[in-house]
KEKENU-946268 format. One record per residue (C-alpha): residue number from 0; residue in one letter; z, y, x. Coordinates in steps of 0.5 Angstrom, whole numbers, always signed. Each point is the difference from the previous one (the first is absolute). Layout:
// residues N
NUM,A,Z,Y,X
...
//
This chain:
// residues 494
0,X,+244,+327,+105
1,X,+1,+3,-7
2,X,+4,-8,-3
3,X,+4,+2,+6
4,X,-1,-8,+3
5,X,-2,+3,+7
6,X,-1,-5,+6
7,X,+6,+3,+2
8,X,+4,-4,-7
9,X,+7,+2,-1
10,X,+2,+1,+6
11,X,-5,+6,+2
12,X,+2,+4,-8
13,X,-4,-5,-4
14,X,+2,-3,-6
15,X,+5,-6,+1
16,X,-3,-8,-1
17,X,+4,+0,-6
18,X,-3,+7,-4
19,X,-7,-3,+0
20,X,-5,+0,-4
21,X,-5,-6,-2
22,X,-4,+6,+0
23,X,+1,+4,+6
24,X,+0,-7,+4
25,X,-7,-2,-4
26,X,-4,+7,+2
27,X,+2,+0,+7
28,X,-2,-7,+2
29,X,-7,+1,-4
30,X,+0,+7,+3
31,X,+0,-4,+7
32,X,-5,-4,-1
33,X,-5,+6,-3
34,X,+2,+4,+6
35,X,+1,-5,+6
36,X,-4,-6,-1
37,X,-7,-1,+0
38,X,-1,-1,-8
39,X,-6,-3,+2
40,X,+3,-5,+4
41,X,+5,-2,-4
42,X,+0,+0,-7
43,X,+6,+3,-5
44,X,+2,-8,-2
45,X,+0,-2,+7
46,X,+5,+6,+2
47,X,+5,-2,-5
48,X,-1,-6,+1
49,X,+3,+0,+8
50,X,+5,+6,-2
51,X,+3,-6,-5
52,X,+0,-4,+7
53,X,+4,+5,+4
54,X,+4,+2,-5
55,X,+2,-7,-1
56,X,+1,-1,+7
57,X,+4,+6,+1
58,X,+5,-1,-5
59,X,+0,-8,+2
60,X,+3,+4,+6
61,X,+4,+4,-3
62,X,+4,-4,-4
63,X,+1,-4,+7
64,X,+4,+5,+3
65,X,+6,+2,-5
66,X,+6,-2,+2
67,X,+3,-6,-2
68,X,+0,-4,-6
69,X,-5,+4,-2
70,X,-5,-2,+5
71,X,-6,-5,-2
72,X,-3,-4,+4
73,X,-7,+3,+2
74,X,-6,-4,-3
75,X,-4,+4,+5
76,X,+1,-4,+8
77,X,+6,+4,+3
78,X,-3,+8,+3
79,X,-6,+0,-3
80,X,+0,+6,-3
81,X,+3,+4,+6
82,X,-6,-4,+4
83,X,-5,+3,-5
84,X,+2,+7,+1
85,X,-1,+0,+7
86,X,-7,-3,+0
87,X,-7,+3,+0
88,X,-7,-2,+0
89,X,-3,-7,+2
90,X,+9,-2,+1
91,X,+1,+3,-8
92,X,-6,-4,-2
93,X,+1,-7,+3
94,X,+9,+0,-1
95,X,-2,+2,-8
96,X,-6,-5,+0
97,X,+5,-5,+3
98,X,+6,+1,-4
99,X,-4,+0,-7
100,X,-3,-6,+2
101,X,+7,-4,+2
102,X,+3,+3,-7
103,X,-5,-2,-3
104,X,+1,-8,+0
105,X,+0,-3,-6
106,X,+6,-5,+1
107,X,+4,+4,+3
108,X,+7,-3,+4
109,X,+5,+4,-3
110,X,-1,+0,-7
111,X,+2,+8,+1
112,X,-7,+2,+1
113,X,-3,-3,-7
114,X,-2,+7,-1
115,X,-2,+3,+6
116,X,-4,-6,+0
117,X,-3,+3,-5
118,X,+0,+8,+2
119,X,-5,-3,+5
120,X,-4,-6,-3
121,X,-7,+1,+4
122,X,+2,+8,+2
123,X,-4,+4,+5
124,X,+1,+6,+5
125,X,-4,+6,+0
126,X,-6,-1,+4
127,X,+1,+2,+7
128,X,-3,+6,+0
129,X,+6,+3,-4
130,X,+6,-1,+4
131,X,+1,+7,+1
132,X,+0,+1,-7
133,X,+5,-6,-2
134,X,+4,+2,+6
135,X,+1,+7,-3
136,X,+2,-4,-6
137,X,+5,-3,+2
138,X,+4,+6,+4
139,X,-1,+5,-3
140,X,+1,-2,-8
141,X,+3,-7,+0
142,X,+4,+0,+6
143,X,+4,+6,+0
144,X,+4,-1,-7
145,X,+6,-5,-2
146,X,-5,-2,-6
147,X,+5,-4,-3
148,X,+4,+6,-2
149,X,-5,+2,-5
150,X,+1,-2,-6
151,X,-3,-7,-3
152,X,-3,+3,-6
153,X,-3,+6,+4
154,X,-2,-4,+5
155,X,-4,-5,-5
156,X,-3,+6,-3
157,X,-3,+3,+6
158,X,-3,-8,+1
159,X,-3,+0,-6
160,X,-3,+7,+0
161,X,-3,-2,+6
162,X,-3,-7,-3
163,X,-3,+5,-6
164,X,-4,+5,+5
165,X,-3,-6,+1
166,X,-4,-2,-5
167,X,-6,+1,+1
168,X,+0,-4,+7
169,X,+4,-6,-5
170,X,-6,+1,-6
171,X,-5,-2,+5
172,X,+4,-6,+1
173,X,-6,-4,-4
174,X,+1,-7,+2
175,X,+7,+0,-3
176,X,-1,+4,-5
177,X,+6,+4,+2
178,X,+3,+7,-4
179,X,+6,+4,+0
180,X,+4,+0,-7
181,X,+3,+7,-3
182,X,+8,+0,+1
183,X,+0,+3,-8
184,X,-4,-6,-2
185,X,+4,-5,+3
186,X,+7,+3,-2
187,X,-2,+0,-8
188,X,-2,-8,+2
189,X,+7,-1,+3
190,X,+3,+3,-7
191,X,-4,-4,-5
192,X,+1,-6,+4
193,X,+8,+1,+0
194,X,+0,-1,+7
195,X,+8,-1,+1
196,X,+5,-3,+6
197,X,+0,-7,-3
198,X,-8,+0,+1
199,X,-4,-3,+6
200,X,-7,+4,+1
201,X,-7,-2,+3
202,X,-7,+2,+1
203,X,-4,-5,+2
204,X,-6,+7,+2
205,X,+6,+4,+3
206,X,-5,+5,+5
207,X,+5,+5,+2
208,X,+5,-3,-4
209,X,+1,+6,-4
210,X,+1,-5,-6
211,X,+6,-3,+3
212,X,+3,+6,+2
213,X,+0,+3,-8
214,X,+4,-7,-2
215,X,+4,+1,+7
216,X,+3,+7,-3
217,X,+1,-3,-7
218,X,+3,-6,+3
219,X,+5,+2,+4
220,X,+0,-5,+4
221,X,+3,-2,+7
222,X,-3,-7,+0
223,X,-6,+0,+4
224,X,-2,-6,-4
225,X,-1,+5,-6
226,X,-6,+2,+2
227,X,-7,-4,+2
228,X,-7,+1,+1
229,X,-7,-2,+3
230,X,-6,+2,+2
231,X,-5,-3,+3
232,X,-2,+7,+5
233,X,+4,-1,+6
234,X,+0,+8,+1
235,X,+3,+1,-7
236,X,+5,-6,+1
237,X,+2,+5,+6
238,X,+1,+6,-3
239,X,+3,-3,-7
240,X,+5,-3,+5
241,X,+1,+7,+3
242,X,+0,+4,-6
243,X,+5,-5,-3
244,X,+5,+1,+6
245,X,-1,+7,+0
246,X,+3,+2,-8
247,X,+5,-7,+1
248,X,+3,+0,+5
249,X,+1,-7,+0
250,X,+1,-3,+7
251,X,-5,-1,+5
252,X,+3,-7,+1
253,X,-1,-2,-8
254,X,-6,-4,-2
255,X,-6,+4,+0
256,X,-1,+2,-7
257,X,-8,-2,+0
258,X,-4,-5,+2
259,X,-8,+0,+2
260,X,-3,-5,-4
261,X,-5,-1,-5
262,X,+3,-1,-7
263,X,-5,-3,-4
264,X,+0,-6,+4
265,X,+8,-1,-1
266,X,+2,-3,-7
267,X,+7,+4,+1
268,X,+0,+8,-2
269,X,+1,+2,+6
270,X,+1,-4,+7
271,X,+7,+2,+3
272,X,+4,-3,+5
273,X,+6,-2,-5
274,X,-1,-4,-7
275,X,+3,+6,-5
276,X,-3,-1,-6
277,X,-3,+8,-1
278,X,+2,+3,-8
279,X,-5,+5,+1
280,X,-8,+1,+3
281,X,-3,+6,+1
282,X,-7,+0,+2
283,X,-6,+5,+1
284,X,-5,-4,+4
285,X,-7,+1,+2
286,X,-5,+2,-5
287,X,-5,-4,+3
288,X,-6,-4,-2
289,X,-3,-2,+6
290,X,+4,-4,+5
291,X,+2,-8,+0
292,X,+5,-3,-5
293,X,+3,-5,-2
294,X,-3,-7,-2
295,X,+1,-6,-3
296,X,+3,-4,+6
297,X,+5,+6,+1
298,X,+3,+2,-6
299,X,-1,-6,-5
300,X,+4,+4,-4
301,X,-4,+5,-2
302,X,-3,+0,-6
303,X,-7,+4,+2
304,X,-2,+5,+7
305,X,-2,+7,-2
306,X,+1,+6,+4
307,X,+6,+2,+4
308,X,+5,+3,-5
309,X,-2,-5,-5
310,X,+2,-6,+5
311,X,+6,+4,+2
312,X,+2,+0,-7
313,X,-1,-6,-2
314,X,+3,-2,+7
315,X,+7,+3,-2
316,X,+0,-3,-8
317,X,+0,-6,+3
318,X,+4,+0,+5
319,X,+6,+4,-3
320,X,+4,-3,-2
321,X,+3,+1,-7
322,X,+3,+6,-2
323,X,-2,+4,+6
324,X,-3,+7,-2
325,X,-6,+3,+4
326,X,-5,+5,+0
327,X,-6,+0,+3
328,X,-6,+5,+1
329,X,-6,-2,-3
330,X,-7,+4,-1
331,X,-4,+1,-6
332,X,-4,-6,+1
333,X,+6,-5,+0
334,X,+1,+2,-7
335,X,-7,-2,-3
336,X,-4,-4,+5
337,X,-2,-7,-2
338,X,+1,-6,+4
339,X,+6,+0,+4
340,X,+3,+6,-3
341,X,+0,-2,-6
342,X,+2,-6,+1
343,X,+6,+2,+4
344,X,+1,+5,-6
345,X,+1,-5,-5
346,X,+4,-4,+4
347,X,+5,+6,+1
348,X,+1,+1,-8
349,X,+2,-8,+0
350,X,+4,+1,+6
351,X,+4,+5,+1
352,X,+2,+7,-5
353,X,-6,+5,+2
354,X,+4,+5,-3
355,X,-2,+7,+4
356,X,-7,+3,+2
357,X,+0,+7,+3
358,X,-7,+3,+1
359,X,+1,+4,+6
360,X,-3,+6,+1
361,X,-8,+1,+3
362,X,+0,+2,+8
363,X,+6,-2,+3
364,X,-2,-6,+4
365,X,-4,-5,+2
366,X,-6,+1,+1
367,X,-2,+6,-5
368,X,-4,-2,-5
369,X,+4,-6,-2
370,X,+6,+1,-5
371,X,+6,-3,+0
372,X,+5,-4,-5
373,X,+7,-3,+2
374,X,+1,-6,-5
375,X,+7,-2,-1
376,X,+2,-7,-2
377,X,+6,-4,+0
378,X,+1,-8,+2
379,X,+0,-4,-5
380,X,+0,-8,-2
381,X,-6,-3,-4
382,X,+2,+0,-7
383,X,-2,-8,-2
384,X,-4,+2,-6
385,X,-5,+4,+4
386,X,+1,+7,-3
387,X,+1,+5,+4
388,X,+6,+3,+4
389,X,-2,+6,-1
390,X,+2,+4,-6
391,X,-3,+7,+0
392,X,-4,+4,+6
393,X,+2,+8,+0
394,X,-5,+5,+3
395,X,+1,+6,+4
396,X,-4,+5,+2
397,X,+1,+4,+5
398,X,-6,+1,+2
399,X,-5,+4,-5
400,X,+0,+7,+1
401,X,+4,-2,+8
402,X,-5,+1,+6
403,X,+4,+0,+7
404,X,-1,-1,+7
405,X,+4,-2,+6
406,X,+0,+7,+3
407,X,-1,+5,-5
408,X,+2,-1,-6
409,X,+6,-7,+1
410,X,+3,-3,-6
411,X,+8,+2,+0
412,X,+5,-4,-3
413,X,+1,+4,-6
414,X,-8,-2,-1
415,X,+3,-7,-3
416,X,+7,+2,-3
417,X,-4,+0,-6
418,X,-2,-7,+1
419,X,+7,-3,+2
420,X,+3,+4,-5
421,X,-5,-3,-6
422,X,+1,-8,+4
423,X,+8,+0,+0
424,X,+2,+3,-6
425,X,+8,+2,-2
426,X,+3,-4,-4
427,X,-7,-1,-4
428,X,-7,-4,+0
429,X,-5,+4,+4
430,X,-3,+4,-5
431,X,-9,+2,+0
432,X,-1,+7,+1
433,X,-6,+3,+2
434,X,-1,-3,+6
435,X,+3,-6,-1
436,X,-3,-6,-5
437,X,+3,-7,-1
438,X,-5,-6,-1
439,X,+2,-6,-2
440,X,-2,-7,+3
441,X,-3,-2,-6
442,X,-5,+6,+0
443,X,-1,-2,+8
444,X,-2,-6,-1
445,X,-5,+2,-6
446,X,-5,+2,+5
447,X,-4,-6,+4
448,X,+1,+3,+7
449,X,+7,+2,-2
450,X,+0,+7,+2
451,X,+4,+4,+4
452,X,-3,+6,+0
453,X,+3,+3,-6
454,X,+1,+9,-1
455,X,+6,+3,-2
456,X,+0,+4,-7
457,X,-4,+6,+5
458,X,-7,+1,+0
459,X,-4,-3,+5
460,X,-2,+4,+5
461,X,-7,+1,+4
462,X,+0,-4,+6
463,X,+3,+3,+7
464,X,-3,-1,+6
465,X,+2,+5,+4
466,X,-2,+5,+3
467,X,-7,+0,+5
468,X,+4,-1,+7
469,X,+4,-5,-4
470,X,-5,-4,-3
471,X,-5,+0,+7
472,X,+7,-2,+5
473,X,+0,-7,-5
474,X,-8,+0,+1
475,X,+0,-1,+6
476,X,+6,-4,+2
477,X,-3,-5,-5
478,X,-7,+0,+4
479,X,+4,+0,+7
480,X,+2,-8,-4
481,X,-6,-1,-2
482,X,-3,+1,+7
483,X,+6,-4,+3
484,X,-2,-6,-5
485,X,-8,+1,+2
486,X,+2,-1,+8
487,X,+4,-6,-1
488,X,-6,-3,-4
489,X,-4,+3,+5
490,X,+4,-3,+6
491,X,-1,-7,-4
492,X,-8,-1,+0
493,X,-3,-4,+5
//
């Protein structure tokens, strides 16, 4: 193989483990599954999936068997790797169902398998009918390198490369309303937020967990309690937990950084297993309308119900707590619609310092058609006279002019320099440019449904909706819902 990483690894005149690239190992797994697995069978996410799986076994193993103090108790019952090696078809198949449903036990024992508890929560074996497939898996690309000589930036890289060539498979997560968000996009986020080492970060919607490895980098934090997320998709619990581990290198006997639950049922930003208070919320949640939301005998401190970033929004405002900051992506309608949303909006500016709005450019997640903001607050306590906290709004926009898409033209970190650049200043107040424009609350609040639709000094553009395979692909998904909802109210009837 050009890469150099060979069947044969190092020891046939490959590249070392310790040369490898997130890259190089990221295209030959995915070349594995194009060329020796049934793709019909098995779709790309289920294969990165169960690579995370062995990965976290065969390194689990490894650090098992470093000499002395260096040592770690393996979380995996003792052999369990070697055992996997040497099985094959029906023996694979029942030895890997068997040991995904023992660590998977939700009040595990031994307080070390917190995590893997949730690396396995509800996983599932390939089908029978692809051990043959799996088993080469497991020989031929897992089992013959020492994976813990690779370096932890590499290896992080060559998991989330793997996440992202399956977003397509993660877009046709529907009833969760799951995405994949653009790294660049998350970085700019991190900075704007300030995010340093005294910080504790959440996601309450963390999906791949994408969200909390950016604020990792930034921390610079080995405290496991620096991060947490939830997610009420058991499969994207599983591989945030992976992904996290992965570009971490956090011990597999630490807390697990993420927790399947349902946020919006809980009066706390994000459900974790200890009581740090977080200084800091990052959210993307799900750009759904549809689907069950709170009501008023689970959350009586809501001030109304709405789509689900309106409540997630609301959820965060009101459960942060004072001088927290936060970011949460929200589309269009979250900043005109009437009802909830501009109940909740008018309640931001008394609560909390609503200081940046980013306009982000059209076509790069979520469902196509819908375009997306990122509104930053920070956590404030209501002034006793009832003016509002918020003092003036600022308004990017990077999206006028800025079509990109997931594959073919992606947003880079250089895309939001601009935008960190204009948010923090050195030395100076921000400064209005063309893409830059302050409101005041004052002319917030001048409108009856306080607006937060507001342009920049650019001229309005004409609306993007993407291109004819773009807008028939979000066709489609919405009538694959509409049939679904239309079955169950068929399924109902008498």
């Amino acid at each position: 193989m050009a890469n150099g990483l060979g069947n044969g690894g190092a020891g046939a005149g490959g590249v070392p483990e310790g040369r490898w690239t997130g890259e190089d190992i990221a295209a030959r797994l995915l070349r594995f599954y194009d060329e020796k697995t049934s793709t019909r069978a098995i779709t790309r996410l289920q294969f990165v999936e169960h690579v995370g799986y062995l990965l976290f076994l065969k390194l689990d193993h490894e650090r098992s068997q470093r000499h002395g103090r260096f040592a770690r108790q393996p979380v995996a019952p003792e052999g369990t790797w070697p055992r996997l090696t040497d099985l094959s078809g029906d023996d694979l198949h029942s030895g890997l169902t068997d040991l995904m449903r023992e660590l998977d036990d939700q009040a595990p024992a031994r307080p070390d398998r917190r995590i893997a508890a949730m690396v396995f929560r509800d996983a599932q074996s390939w089908d029978l009918g692809r051990m043959a497939e799996l088993a080469k898996l497991i020989t031929e690309q897992i089992d013959p390198y020492q994976w813990r000589l690779m370096p932890q930036a590499e290896l992080g890289r060559a998991f989330t490369i793997m996440l992202r060539a399956c977003r397509e498979d993660i877009d046709r997560k529907i009833d969760t309303g799951q995405t994949l968000t653009p790294f660049p996009v998350l970085s700019a986020v991190v900075k704007v937020l300030e995010v340093g080492p005294e910080d504790t970060v959440v996601d309450p919607a963390c999906g791949t967990g994408s969200t909390l490895i950016a604020a990792h980098q930034a921390l610079e934090s080995t405290d496991p309690a620096a991060i947490a997320g939830a997610d009420l998709d058991a499969q994207m619990c599983r591989l945030a937990t992976l992904n996290i581990l992965f570009n971490t290198g956090r011990p597999f006997s630490d807390p697990a950084p993420v927790r399947l639950a349902d946020t919006l049922t809980h009066k706390v930003p994000v459900v974790r297993a200890d009581s740090t208070i977080p200084t800091v919320a990052i959210c993307n949640p799900p750009f759904r309308s549809d689907g069950v939301v709170p009501n008023a005998t689970m959350r009586d401190d809501f001030l109304a119900y709405g789509d689900f970033p309106t409540n997630f929004l609301q959820h965060l405002m009101v459960t942060l707590r004072s001088g927290a900051r936060a970011a949460v992506f929200v589309p269009d309608g979250v900043l005109f619609g009437a009802g909830a949303a501009a109940t909740v909006r008018r309640a931001l500016l008394r609560n909390c310092d609503v200081h940046t709005l980013l306009r982000l450019p059209t076509g790069m997640f979520h469902r196509k058609g819908v375009k997306s903001n990122i509104l930053f607050f920070t956590k404030a306590t209501p002034k006793p006279d009832g003016r509002p906290v918020t003092r003036e709004l600022w308004v990017y926009d990077a999206r006028t002019g800025n079509h990109r898409t997931d594959t073919g033209n992606p947003v880079v970190e250089a895309d939001f320099d601009d935008f960190v650049a204009a948010c923090l200043p050195e030395g100076t107040e921000r400064l209005e440019s063309e893409r830059f424009r302050r409101y005041t609350v004052e002319e917030l609040l001048d409108h009856p449904a306080v607006n937060f639709d507001l342009q920049a000094h650019l001229a309005p553009e004409l609306d993007d909706f993407g291109s004819p395979k773009e807008i028939a692909t979000e066709i489609s998904g919405l009538l694959d819902n509409a049939a679904a909802h239309f079955r169950e109210v068929a399924e109902a009837l008498p």
